[in-house]
C-alpha positions in Angstrom: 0.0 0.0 0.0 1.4 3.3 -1.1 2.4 5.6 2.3 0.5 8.6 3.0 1.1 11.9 4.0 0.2 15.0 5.6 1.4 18.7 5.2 0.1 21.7 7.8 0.7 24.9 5.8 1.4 27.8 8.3 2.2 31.9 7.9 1.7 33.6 4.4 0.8 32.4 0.9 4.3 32.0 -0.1 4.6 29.1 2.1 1.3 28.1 0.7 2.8 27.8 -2.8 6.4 25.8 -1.1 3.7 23.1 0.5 2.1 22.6 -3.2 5.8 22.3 -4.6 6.2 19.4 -2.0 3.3 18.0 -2.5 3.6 17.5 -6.3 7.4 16.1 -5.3 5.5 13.5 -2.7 2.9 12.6 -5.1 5.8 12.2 -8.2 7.4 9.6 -5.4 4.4 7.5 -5.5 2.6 8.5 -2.1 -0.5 9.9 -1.5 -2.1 12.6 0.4 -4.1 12.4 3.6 -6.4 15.2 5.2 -5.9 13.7 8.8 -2.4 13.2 10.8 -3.7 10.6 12.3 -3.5 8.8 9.0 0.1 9.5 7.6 3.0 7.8 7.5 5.0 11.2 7.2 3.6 14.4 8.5 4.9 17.6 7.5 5.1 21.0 9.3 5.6 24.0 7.0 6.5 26.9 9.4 6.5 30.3 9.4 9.2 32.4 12.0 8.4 35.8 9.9 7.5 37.5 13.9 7.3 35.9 17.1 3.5 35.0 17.5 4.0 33.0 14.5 7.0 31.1 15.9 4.8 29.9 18.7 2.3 28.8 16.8 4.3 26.4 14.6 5.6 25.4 17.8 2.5 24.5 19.0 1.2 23.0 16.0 4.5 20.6 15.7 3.6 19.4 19.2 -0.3 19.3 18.6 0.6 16.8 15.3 3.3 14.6 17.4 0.1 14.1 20.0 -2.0 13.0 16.6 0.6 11.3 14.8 0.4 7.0 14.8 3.7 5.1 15.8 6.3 4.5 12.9 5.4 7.3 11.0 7.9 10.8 10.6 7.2 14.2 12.2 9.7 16.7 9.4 9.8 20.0 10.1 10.8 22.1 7.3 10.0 26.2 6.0 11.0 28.9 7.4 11.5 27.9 11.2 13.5 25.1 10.1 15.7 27.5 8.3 16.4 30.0 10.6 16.3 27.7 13.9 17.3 24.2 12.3 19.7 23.4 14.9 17.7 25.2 17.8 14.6 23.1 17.2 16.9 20.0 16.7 18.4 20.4 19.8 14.8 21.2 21.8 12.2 18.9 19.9 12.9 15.4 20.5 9.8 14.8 19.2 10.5 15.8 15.8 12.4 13.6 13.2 14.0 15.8 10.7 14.4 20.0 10.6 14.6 20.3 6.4 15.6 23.5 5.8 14.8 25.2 1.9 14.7 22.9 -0.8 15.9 20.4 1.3 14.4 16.5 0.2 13.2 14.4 3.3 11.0 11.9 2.2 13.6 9.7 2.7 13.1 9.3 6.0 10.9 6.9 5.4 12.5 3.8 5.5 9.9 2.1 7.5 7.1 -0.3 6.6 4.5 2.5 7.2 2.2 2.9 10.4 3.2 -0.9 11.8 6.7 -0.5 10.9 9.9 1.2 13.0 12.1 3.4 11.5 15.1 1.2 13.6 18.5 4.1 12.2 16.8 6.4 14.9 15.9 10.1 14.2 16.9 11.5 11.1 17.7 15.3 11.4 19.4 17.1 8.0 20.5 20.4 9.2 20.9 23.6 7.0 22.5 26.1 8.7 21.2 29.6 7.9 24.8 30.8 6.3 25.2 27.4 4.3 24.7 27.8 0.6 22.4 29.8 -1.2 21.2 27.3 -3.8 19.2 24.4 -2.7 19.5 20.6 -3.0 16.1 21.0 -5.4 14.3 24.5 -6.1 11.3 24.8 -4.9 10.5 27.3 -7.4 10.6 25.6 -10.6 8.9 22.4 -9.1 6.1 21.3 -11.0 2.6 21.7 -9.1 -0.5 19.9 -9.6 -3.5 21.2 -10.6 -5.4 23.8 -8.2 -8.3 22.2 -6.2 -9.8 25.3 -6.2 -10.8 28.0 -9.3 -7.4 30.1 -8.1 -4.1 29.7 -6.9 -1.1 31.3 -5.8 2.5 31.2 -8.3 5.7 32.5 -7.0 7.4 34.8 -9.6 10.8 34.8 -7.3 12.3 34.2 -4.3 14.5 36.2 -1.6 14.7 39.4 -1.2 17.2 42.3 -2.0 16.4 45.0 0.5 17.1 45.9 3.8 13.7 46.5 5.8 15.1 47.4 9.2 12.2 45.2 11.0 12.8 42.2 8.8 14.5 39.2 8.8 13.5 37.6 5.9 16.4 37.9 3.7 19.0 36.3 6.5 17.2 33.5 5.5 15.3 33.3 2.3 18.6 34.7 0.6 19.3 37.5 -1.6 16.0 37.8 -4.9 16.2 35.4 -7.3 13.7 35.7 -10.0 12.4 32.8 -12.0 12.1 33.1 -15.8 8.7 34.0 -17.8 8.9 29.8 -19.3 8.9 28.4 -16.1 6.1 30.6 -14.5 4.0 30.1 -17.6 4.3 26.6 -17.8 2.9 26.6 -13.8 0.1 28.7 -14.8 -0.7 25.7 -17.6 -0.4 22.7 -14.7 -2.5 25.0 -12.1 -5.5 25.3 -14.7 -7.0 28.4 -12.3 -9.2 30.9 -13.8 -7.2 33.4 -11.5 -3.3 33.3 -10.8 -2.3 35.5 -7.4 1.5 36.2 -8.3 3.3 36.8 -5.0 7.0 37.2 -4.1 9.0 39.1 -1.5 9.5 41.6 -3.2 7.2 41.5 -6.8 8.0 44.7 -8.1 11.7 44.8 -7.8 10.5 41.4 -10.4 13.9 40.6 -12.9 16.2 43.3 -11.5 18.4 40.5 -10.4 18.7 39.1 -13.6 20.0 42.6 -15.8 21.2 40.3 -18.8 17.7 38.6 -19.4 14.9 40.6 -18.0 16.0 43.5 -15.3 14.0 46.3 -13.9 10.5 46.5 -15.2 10.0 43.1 -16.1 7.0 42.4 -14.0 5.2 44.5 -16.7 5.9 42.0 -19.4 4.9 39.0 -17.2 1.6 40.8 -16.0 0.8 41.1 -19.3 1.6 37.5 -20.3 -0.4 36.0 -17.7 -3.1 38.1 -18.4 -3.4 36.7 -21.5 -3.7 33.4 -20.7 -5.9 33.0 -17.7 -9.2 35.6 -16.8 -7.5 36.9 -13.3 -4.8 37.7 -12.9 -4.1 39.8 -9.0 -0.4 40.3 -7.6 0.2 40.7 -4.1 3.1 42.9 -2.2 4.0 46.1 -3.7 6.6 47.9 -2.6 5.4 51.1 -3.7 8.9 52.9 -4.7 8.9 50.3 -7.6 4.3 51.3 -8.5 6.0 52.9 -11.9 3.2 54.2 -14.1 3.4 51.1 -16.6 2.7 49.2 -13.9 -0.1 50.3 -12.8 -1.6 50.7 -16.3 -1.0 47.0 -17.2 -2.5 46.3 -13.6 -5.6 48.0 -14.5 -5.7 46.9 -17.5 -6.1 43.4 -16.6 -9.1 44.0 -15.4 -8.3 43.3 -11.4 -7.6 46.9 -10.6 -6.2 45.8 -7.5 -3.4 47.1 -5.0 -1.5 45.9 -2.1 0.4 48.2 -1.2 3.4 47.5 1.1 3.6 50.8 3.5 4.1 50.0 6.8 3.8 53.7 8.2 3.5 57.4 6.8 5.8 59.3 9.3 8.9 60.0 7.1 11.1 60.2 10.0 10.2 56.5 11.4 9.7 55.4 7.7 13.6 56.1 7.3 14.5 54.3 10.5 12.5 51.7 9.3 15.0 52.2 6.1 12.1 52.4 3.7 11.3 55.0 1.3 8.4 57.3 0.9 6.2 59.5 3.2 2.1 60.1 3.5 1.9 62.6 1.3 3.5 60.5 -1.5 1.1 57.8 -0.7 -1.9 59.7 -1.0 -0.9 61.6 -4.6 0.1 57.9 -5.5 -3.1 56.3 -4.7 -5.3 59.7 -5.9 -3.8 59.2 -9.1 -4.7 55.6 -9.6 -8.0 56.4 -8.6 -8.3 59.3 -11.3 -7.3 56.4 -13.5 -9.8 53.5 -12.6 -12.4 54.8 -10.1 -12.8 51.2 -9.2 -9.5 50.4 -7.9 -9.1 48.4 -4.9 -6.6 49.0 -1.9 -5.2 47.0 0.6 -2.0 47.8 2.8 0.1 46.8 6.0 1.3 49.0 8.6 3.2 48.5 11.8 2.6 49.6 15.0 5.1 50.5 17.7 8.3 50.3 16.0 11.2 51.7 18.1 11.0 55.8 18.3 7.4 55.6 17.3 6.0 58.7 18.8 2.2 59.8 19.4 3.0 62.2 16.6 3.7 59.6 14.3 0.9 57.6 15.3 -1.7 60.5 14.7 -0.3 61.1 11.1 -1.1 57.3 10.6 -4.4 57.9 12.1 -4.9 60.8 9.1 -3.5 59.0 6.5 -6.0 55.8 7.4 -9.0 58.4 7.3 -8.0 60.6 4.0 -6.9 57.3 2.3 -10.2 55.6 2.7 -8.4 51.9 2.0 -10.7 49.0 1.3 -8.6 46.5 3.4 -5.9 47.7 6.2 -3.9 45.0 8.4 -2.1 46.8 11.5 0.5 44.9 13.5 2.3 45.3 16.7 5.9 45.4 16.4 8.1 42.6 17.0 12.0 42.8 17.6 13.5 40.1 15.3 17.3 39.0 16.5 19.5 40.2 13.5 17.4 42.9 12.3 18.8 46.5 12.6 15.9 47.8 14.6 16.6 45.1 17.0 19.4 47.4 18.7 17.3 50.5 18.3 16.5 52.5 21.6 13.4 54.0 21.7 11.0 50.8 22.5 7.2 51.7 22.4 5.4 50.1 25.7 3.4 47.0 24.7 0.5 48.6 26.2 0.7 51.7 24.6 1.4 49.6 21.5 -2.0 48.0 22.0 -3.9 51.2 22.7 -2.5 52.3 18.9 -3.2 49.0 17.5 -6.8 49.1 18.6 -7.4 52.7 17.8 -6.1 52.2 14.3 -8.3 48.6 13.8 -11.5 50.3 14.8 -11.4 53.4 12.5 -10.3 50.5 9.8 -13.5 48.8 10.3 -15.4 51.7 10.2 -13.5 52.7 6.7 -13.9 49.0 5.4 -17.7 48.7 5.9 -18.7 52.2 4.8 -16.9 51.0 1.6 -18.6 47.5 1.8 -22.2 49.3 1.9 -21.4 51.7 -0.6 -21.5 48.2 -3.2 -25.2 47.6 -2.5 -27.1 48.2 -5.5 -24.1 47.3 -7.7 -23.9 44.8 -10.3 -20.5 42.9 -9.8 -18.5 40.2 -11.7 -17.7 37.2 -9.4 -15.5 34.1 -9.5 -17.4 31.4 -7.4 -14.6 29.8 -5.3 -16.8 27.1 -3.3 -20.6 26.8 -2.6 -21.9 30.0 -2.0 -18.9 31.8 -2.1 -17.6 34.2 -4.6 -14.7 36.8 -5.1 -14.9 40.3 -7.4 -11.8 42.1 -8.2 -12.0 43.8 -4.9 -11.4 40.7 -2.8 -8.3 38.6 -2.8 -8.5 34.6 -1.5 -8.1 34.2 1.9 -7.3 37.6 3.0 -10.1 39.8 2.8 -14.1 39.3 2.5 -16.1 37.4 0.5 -19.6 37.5 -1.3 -22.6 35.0 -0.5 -24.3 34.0 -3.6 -27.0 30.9 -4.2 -25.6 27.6 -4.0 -27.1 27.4 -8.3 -23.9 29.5 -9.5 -21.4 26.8 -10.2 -18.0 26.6 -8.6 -15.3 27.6 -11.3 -17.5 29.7 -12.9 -18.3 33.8 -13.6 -21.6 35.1 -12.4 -22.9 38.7 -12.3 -24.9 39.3 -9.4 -26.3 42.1 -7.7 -25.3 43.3 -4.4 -27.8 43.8 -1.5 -26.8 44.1 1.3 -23.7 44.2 3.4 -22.2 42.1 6.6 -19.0 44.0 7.7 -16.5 42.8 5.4 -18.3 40.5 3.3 -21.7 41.2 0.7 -24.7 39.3 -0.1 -26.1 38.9 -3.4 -30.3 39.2 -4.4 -31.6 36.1 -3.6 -29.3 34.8 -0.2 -31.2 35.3 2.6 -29.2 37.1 5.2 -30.3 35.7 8.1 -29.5 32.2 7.2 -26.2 33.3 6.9 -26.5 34.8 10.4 -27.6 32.2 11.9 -24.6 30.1 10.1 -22.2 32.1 11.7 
């Protein structure tokens, strides 16, 4: 009988696209996939250790999946956790089998006869150090996939990242950018057969600079385009906005997904510089104005962080502004968190965690207010939807998983494009003519 296995995807849709490469490497080794722990043979934990809430929750869930996990079968760890703390969770998780750092192959640890056999050499634990060498065993990148479950999927344009963020510690282990070619990402966008491709990257933007010879600066322009072309959606995540040149947002808008995530992460220029990132609120605002003037039904989305060292309640007041004159569709706000490494980790000025929280909460309540104001303003509108599942469907304004959603009748096939009329609104998310909004109530 073939062994089985189980991944647990955990942190942002990068990773999400890293577990489908290892899945279609599992499956092309002849085992199949499982949707309980209880049932694998090897069960894989795909962590995330981007701050430090998300560090303790892929510790947790490794422990949670060794509790669930049947004798003779393999606990690997592998992602980003694994890469930055291989020999630290080596050394303090007996329980696990192997740490696989990046591109690292571990289904060999399976040299057991499945759920009733032992694996009799012991634990198996592969160590990448962070500083070992940049180009993995196998590249996840240019893995094939297997098709998308669902009508839209994530594809990874590169990998790394060049820049210095003085909160992040991303590129101490993901590595300097390395961008894939246009072949490669077109022939994933063939295997996935989604009616919407999400292209996502570190940095998406900054897209074929590392490459100067073959593509270089502006190349996600070209790629947009080809994409476009060949499947109905096409919606790219992470924008650092120095790099929002005006052909890209014309090709953007063109596509007909006038959407833009916007990577800000504050508006004071002083704390944006400290933060070694470019821009101010001003530039912001004239940025986003003018891609309003352009498509009137652009969608925003944007990041900011909250309490980074020297924030003052100045600072904190000009985000307050910029969150009311921008009028954003979709804001996420997060509380700083000192990564080891970073430049801003030896930064004096630390904001109190309280006072942190106070800001936080301030900033997510005015967001809510912005977001449904915006939400309402849709009913009465007539809007082109992907239906994702059952009852569930996307416009151009909402990306998968991140932000709301629109209830439509269970008739409108999954996979397919519907107009539907909006009427009515339930904070985020909208309700087509015809779902009846307290049984959606009442499902909550």
């Amino acid at each position: 009988m073939s062994k089985r296995f189980y991944i647990e995807t955990l942190g942002c849709p990068k990773n999400d696209v890293d577990s489908d490469k290892l899945i279609g490497a599992l499956l092309a080794d002849g085992m199949e996939p499982t949707d309980e722990a209880s049932r694998a043979d090897l069960v894989v934990v795909n962590t995330c250790a981007f701050i430090d809430e998300a560090r303790r929750e892929s510790i947790d869930t490794i422990l949670a999946l060794d509790e669930q996990r049947i004798e003779g079968s393999q606990l690997v760890v592998t992602g980003c956790m694994a890469e930055r703390y291989g020999k630290e969770l080596a050394a303090e998780l007996p329980e696990v089998d192997q740490v696989a750092g990046f591109g690292q192959a571990f289904n060999a640890v399976l040299d057991g006869d499945g759920p009733q056999g032992s694996n009799d050499a012991g634990p198996v634990r592969k160590l990448i150090p962070v500083s070992s060498t940049p180009l993995p065993e196998f590249d996840l990148l240019n893995l094939p996939r297997p098709k998308s479950p669902v009508p839209w999927a994530y594809v990874k344009i590169a990998e790394g990242c060049d820049r210095s963020c003085g909160f992040c510690a991303i590129p101490s282990f993901r590595g300097p950018q390395r961008s894939r070619d246009v072949a490669s990402i077109m022939t994933e966008v063939e295997q996935l057969e989604a009616r919407e491709i999400v292209l996502v990257a570190q940095d998406l933007a900054s897209y074929g600079k590392d490459r100067p010879d073959e593509m270089g600066a502006g190349s996600i322009v070209p790629l947009v385009k080809a994409v476009s072309d060949a499947v109905d959606r096409v919606r790219l995540l992470y924008l650092y906005p120095s790099d929002l040149s005006d052909e890209l947002i014309e090709v953007i808008c063109e596509s007909g997904v006038p959407y833009f995530d916007l990577s800000l992460q504050h508006v004071s220029k002083p704390l944006l510089r400290r933060m070694r990132r470019w821009g101010d609120g001003q530039r912001f605002l004239d940025r986003i104005s003018d891609i309003r003037d352009r498509e009137p039904e652009a969608a925003f989305r944007s990041n900011f962080i909250v309490g980074y060292p020297g924030e003052t309640e100045a600072d904190h007041d000009l985000l307050l502004s910029f969150v009311k004159e921008a009028q954003l569709d979709w804001c996420g706000f997060f509380s700083y968190s000192r990564e080891d490494g970073t430049y801003a980790a030896d930064l004096d000025g630390a904001v109190d965690p309280q006072l942190m929280n106070e800001r936080l909460a301030e900033l997510r309540e005015l967001q809510d207010d912005i977001t449904a104001t915006r939400r309402d303003a849709l009913i009465g509108k007539t809007l082109d939807v992907l239906v994702d599942t059952p009852g569930i469907a996307r416009s151009h304004r909402e990306a998968p998983e991140i932000d709301g959603v629109i209830h439509v009748g269970q008739n409108v096939d999954v996979g397919s494009f519907a107009q539907v009329q909006i009427a009515d609104a339930l904070g985020p998310d909208l309700v087509a003519s015809g779902v009846e909004r307290a049984a959606l109530e009442e499902a909550d």
